[in-house]
C-alpha positions as CSV (number, residue, x, y, z in Angstrom):
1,X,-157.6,-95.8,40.5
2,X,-157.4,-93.7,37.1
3,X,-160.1,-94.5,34.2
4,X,-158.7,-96.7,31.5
5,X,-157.5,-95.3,28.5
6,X,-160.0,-96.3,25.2
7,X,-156.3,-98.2,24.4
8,X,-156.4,-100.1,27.8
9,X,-160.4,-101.0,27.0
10,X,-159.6,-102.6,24.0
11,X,-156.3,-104.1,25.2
12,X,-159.1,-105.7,28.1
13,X,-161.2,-106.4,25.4
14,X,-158.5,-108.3,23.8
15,X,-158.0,-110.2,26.6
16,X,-161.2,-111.4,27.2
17,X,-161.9,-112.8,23.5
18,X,-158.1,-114.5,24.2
19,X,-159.6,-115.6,27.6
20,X,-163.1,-116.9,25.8
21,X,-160.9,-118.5,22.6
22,X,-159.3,-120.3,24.9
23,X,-162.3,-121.8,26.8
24,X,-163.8,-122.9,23.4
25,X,-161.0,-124.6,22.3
26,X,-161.1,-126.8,25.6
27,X,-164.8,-128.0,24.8
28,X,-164.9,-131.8,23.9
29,X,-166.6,-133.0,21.1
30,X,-169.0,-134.6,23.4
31,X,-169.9,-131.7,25.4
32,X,-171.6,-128.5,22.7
33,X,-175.2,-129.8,24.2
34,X,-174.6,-130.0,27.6
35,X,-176.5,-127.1,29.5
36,X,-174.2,-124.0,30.2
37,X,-177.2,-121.6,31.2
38,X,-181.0,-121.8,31.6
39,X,-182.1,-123.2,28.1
40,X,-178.5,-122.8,26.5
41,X,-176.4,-125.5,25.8
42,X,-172.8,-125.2,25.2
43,X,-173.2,-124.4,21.7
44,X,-175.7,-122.1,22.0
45,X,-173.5,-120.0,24.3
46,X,-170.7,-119.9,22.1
47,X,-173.1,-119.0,19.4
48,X,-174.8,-115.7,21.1
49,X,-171.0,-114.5,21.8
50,X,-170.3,-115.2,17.9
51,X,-173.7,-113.3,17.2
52,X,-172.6,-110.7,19.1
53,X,-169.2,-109.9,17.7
54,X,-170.4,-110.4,14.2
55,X,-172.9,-107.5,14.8
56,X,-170.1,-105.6,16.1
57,X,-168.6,-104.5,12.6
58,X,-172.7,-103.4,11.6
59,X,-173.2,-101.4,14.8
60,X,-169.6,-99.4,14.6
61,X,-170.6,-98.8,10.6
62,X,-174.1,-97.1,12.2
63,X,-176.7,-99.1,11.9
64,X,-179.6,-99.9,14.0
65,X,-179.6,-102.6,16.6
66,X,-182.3,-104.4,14.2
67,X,-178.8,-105.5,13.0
68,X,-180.3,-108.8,14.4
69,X,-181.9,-109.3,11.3
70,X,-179.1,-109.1,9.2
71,X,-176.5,-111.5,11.5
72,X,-177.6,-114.7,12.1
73,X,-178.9,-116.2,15.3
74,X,-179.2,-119.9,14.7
75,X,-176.6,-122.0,17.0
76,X,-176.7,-124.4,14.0
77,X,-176.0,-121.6,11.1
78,X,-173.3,-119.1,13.4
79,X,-171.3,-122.2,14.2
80,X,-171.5,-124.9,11.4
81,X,-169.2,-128.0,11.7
82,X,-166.3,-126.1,13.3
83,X,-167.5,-123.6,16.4
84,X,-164.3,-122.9,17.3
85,X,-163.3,-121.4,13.5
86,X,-166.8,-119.9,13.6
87,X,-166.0,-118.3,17.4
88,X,-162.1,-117.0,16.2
89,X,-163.4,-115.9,12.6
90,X,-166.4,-113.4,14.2
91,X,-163.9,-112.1,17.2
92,X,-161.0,-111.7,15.2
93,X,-164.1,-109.6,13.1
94,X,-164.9,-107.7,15.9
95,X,-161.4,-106.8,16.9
96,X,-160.6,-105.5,13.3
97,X,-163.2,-103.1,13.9
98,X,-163.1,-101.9,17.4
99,X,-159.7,-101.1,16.6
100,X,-160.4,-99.4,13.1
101,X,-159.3,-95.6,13.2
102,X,-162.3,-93.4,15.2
103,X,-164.0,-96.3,16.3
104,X,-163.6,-95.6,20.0
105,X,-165.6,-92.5,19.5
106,X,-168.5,-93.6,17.6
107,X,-172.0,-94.2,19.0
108,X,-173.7,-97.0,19.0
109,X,-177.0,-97.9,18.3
110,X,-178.1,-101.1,20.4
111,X,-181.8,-102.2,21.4
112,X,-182.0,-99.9,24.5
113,X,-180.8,-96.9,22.8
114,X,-177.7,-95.4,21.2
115,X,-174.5,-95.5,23.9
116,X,-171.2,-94.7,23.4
117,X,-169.0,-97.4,21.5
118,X,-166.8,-97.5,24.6
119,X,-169.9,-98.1,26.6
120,X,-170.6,-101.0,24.7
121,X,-167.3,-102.1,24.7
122,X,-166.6,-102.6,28.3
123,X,-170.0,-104.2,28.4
124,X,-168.6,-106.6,25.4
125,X,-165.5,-107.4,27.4
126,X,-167.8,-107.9,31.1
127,X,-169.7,-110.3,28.7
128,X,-166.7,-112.5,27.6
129,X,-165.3,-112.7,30.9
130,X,-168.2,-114.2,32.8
131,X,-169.0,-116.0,29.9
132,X,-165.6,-117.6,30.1
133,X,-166.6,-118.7,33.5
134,X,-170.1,-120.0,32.5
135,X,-168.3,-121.9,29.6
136,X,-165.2,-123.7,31.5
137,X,-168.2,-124.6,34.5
138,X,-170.2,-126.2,32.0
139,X,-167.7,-128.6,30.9
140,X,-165.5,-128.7,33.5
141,X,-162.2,-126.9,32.5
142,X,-160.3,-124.0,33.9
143,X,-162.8,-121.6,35.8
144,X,-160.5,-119.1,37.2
145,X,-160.8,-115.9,35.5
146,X,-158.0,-113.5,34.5
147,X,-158.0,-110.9,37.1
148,X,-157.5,-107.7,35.7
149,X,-160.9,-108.9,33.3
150,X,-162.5,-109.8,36.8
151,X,-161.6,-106.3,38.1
152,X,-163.2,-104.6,34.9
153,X,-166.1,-106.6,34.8
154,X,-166.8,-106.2,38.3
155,X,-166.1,-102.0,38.0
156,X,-168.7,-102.3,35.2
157,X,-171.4,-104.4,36.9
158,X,-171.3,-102.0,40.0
159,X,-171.5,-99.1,37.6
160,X,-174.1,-100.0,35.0
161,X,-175.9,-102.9,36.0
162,X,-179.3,-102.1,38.8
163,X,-180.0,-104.2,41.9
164,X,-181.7,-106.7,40.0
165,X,-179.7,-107.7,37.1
166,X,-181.2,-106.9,33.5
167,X,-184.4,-108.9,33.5
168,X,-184.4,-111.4,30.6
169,X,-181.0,-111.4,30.7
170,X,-178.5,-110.9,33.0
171,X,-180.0,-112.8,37.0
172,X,-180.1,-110.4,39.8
173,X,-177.2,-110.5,42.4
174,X,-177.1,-112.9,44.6
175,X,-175.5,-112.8,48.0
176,X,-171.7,-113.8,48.7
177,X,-169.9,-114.4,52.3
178,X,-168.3,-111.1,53.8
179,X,-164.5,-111.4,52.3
180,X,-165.5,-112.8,49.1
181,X,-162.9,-112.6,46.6
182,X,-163.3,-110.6,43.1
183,X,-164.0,-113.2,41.0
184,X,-166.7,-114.7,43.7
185,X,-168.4,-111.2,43.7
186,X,-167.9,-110.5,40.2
187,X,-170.4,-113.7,39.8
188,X,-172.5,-113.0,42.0
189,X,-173.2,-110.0,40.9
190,X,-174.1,-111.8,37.7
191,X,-176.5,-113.8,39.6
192,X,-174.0,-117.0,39.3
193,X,-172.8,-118.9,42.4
194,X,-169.4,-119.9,41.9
């Protein structure tokens, strides 16, 4: 299979804030506490993905990944009274950017180290999708996961991520039954058990 074209990546990329969009627009009003992760509610969730495409327009500009300091990380203060305006405003943010002129071929500069913006990019996009998941399982809506996003995050996970996950914040792997499908393994590999 050929390596996607930077066009294809942010076509995936895309997808997957579509895919999220989506998933946040199903939340109840009842539901932005309940627990989605370890110590995350629904709300805070959605909030680290709006943190994380706000910061997007700061890191392809070239600054530091201290860009923490200057986007905010409060659930209360990235997501106000309306999440899902907060949510749409950041990624449609993100999106401007990532597909500004030369933004493909910039370098990052991210916690771990600089990477190459398409690095960060796919890792973006494997972050949307199997937070899409994590979302619709938390308050019971759609879980099935666009496949071509499965297939990409999946590529990436066997790719980037080591044998045991990213401690403090992505679980190591957990085992799946031989013939899993995609999207089973794709979780798993994220250390969720569909």
């Amino acid at each position: 299979m050929p390596e996607p074209s930077p066009t294809d990546l942010l076509m995936l990329f895309q997808r997957a804030q579509a895919q999220f969009t989506d998933r946040v627009d199903a939340v109840g009003a009842g539901q932005w506490d309940a627990p989605a992760l370890p110590g995350w509610s629904v709300a805070d969730l959605v909030a680290h993905l709006t943190n994380e495409q706000l910061a997007v327009p700061l890191l392809l500009a070239g600054e530091e990944q201290d860009v923490a300091t200057q986007v905010p990380t409060d659930t209360d203060e990235l997501l106000g009274d309306d999440p899902l305006t907060a949510w749409e405003t950041a990624a449609d943010d993100a999106l401007t950017a990532w597909a500004a002129p030369g933004a493909l071929d910039r370098t990052v500069h991210l916690a771990g180290g600089s990477a190459p913006a398409l690095h960060h990019l796919v890792e973006m996009t494997a972050d949307l999708t199997v937070h899409a998941w994590d979302l619709a399982h938390a308050v019971g809506g759609i879980t099935a996961l666009d496949a071509e996003l499965v297939a990409a995050a999946l590529r990436y996970a066997e790719e980037r991520l080591g044998d045991d996950g990213v401690p403090g914040a992505i679980e190591a792997p957990v085992d799946v039954p031989p013939g899993a499908d995609l999207q089973t393994r794709l979780l798993a590999r994220f250390g969720r058990r569909a």
